[in-house]
VOGU-3710 file (C-alpha; in Angstrom, 3 decimals, decimal comma):
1> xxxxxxxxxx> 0,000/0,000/0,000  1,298/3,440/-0,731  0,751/6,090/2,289  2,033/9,712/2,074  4,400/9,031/-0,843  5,969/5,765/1,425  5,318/1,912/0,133  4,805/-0,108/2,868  4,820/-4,161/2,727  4,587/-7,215/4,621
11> xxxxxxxxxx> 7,480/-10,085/4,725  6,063/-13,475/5,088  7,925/-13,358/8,576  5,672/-10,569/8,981  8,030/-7,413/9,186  6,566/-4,685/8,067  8,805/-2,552/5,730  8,118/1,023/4,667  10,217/1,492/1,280  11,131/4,410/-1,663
21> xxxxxxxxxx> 8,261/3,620/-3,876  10,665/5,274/-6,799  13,782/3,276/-5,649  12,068/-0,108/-3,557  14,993/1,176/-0,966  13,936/0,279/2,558  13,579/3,480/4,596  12,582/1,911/8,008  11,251/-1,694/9,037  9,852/-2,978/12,170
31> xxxxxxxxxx> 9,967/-6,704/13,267  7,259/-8,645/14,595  6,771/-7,941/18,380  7,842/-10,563/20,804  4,677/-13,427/21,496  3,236/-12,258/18,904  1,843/-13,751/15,840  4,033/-13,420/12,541  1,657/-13,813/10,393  -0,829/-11,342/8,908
41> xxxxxxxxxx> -3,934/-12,044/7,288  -5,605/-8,573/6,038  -3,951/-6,005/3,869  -1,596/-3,161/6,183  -3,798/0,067/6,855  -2,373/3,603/7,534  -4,275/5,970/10,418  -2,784/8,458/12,813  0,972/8,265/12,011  0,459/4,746/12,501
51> xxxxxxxxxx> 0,627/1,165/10,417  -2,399/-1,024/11,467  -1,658/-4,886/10,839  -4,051/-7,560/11,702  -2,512/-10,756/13,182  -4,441/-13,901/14,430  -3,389/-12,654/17,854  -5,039/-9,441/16,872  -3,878/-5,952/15,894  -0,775/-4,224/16,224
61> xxxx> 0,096/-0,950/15,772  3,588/0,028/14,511  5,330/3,598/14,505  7,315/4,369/11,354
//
């Protein structure tokens, strides 16, 4: 998904990476948050400053 000129994706280990969407350069990445699932299920949403993603354990919220 593309958010305020930033590409942001999903690994299949499910870091989320926010990247260049001119040069698919990685700009800042967060790792999955200990005890927590690594997967996620529903596409990444942007709100508040924030990336929403939805894991089977529920929802986290990550901070770019």
């Amino acid at each position: 998904m593309v958010a305020n000129g930033v590409l942001y994706t999903a690994t299949n280990t499910g870091v989320l990476v926010a990247r260049n969407p001119a040069t698919g350069a990685a700009v800042w990445s967060d790792s999955t948050i200990p005890g927590r699932s690594t997967s996620i299920y529903q596409s990444l949403v942007v709100a508040n400053g924030a990336v929403y993603a939805a894991r089977n354990s529920g929802v986290t919220a990550h901070h770019p």
